[in-house]
Kinemage of the C-alpha trace (Angstrom):
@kinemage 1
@onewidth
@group {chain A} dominant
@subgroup {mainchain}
@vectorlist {calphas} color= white
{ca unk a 1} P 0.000 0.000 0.000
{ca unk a 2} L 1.201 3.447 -1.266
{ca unk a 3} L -0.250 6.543 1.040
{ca unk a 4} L -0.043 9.759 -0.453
{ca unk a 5} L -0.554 12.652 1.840
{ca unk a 6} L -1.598 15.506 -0.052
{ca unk a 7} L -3.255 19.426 -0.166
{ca unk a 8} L -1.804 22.794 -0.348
{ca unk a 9} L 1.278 24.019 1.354
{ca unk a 10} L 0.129 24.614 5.326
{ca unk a 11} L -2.032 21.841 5.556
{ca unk a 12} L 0.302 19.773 7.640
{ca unk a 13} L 1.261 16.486 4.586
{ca unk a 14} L 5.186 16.359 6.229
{ca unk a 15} L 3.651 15.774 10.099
{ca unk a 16} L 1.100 13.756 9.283
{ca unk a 17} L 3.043 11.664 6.582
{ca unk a 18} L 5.625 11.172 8.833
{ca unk a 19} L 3.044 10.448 11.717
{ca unk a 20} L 1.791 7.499 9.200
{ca unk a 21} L 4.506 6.048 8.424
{ca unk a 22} L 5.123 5.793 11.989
{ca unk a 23} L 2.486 4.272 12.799
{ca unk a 24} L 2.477 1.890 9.630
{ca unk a 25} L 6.152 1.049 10.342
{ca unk a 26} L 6.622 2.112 6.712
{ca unk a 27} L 9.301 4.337 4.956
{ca unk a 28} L 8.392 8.359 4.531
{ca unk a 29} L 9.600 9.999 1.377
{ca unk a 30} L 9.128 13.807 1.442
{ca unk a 31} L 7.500 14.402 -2.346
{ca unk a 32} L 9.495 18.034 -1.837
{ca unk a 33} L 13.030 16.259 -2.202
{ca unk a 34} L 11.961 15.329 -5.980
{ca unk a 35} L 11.503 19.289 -6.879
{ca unk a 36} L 14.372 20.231 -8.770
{ca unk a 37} L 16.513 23.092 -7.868
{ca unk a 38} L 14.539 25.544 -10.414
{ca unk a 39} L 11.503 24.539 -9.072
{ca unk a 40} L 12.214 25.618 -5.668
{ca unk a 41} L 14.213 28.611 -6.453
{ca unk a 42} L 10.755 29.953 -8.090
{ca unk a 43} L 8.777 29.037 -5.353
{ca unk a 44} L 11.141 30.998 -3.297
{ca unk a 45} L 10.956 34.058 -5.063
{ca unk a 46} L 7.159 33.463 -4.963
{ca unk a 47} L 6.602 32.503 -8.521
{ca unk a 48} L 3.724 29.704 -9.107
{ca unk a 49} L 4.644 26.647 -10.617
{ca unk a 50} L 3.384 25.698 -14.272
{ca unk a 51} L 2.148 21.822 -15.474
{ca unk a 52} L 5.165 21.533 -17.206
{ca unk a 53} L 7.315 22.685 -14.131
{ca unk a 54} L 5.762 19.710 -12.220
{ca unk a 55} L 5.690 17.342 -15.360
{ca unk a 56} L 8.643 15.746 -14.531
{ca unk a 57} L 8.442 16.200 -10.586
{ca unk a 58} L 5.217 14.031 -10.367
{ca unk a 59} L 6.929 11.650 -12.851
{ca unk a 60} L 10.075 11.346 -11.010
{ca unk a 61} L 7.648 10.542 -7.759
{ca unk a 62} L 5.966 7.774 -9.261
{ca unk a 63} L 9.067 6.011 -10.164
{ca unk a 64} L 9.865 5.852 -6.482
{ca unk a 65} L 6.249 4.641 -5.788
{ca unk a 66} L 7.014 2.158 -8.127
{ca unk a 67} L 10.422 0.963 -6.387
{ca unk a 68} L 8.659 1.216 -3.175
{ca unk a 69} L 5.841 -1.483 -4.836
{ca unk a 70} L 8.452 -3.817 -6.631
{ca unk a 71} L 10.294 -3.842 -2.978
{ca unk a 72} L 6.911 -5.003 -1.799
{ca unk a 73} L 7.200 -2.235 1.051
{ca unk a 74} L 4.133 -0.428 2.344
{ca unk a 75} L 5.547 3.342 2.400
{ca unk a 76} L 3.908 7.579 2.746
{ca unk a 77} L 4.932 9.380 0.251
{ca unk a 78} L 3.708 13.853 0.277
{ca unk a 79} L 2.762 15.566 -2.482
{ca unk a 80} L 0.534 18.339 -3.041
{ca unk a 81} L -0.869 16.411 -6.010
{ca unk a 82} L -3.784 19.755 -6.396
{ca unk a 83} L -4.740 18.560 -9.523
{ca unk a 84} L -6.691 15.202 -10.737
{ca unk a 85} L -4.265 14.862 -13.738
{ca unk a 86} L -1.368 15.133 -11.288
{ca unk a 87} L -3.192 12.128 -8.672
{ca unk a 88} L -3.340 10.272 -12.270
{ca unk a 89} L 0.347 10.913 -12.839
{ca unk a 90} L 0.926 9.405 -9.496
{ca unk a 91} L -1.616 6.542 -9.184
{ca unk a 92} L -1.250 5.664 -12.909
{ca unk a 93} L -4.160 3.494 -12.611
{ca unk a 94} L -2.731 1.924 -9.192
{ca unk a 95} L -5.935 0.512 -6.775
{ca unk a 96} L -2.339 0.209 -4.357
{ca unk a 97} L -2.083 3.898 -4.504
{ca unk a 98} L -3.821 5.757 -1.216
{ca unk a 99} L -4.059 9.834 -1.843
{ca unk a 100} L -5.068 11.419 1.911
{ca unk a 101} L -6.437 14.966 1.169
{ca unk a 102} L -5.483 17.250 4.075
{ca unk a 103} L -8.522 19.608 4.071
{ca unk a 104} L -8.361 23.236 5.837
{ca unk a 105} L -9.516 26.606 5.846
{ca unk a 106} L -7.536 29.477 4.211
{ca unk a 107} L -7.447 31.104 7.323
{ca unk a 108} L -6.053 28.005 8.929
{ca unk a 109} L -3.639 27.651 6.008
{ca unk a 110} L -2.442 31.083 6.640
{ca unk a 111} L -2.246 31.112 10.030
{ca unk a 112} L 0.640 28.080 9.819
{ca unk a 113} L 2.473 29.169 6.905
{ca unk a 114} L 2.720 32.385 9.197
{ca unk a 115} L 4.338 30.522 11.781
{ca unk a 116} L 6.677 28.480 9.610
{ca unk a 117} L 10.221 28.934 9.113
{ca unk a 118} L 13.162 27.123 6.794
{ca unk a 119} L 10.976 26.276 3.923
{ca unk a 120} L 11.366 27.412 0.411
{ca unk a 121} L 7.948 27.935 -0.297
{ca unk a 122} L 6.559 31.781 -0.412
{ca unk a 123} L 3.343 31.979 1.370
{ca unk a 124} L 2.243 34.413 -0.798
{ca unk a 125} L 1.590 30.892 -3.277
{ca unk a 126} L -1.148 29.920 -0.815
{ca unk a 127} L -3.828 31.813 -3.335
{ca unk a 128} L -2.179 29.791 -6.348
{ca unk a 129} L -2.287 26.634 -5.216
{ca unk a 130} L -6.037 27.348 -4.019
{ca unk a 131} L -6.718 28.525 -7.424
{ca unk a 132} L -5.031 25.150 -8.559
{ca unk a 133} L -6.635 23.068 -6.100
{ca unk a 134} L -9.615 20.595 -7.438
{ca unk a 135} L -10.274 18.652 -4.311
{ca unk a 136} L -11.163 14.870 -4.695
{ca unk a 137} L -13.830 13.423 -4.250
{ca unk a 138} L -14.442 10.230 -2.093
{ca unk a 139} L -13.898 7.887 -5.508
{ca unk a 140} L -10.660 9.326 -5.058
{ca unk a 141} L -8.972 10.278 -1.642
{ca unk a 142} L -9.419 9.931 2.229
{ca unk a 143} L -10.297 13.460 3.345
{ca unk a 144} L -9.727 14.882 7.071
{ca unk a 145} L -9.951 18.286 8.106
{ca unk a 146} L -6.587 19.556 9.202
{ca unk a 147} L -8.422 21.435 12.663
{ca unk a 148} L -7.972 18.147 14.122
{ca unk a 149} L -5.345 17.244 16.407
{ca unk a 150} L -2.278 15.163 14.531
{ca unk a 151} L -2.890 12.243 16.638
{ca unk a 152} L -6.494 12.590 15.258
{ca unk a 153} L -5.916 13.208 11.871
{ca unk a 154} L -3.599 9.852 11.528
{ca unk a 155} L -6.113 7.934 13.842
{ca unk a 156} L -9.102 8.764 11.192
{ca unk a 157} L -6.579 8.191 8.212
{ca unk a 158} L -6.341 4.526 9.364
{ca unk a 159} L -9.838 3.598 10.384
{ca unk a 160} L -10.713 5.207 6.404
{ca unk a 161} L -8.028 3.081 5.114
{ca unk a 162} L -9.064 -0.064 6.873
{ca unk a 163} L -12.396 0.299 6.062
{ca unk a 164} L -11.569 0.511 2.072
């Protein structure tokens, strides 16, 4: 099983992934370490990403969902994955493949990019990737609303995935 932790930047995918593969005893792969060093310089400098800026980003991530599956290892992978062409980059028709939408308010959103530091990302991106954004529905993620605690948010994660 391939989890996917994913939503716009603030929503919490690097604690919670991390929390899940915890719990799962899995391995946690960050889906920021793929970005290349372009990609992140323009994010710095607050400049939106474009579809064929994440082209190869989303492709280089499913290649290490696919190791992770030919390993036969359970693993969390994060990625913001905002649109459903970029979920069908990543699940590539996969039923083994798990997205986890992180759902919050904008207000909540801004509030902990606010409080963040170390992170390439400008949070003045926040309104892009909300323009980006088309949330899936239930056919295709696990959604929990990011006001929860952590422990919650992992806790209702698992019960969803059991229950699939």
């Amino acid at each position: 099983m391939i989890l996917i932790a994913m939503g716009v930047s603030g929503a919490g995918k690097t604690r919670i992934g991390e929390m899940l593969a915890e719990r799962l005893h899995c391995a946690f792969t960050d889906g920021d370490a793929f970005h290349s060093a372009a990609n992140k310089e323009k994010m710095h400098h607050g400049i939106p990403l474009t579809d064929e800026d994440r082209w190869p980003w989303l492709k280089s991530i499913r290649v290490a969902i696919e190791e992770k599956q030919k390993a036969g290892e359970t693993a969390v992978f994060t990625c913001s994955s905002l649109k459903r062409s970029y979920r069908d980059i990543l699940r590539a028709g996969d039923k083994d493949v798990c997205f986890v939408y992180l759902k919050g308010s904008r207000e909540v959103l801004e509030a902990r990019l606010g409080h963040r530091t170390g992170h390439f990302f400008d949070p003045s991106l926040l309104q892009s990737q909300l323009d980006t954004l088309e949330e899936p529905g239930a056919d295709e993620a696990i959604t929990v609303n990011i006001e929860l605690s952590p422990e919650q948010i992992v806790d209702d994660v698992l019960k969803q995935v059991a229950q699939r």
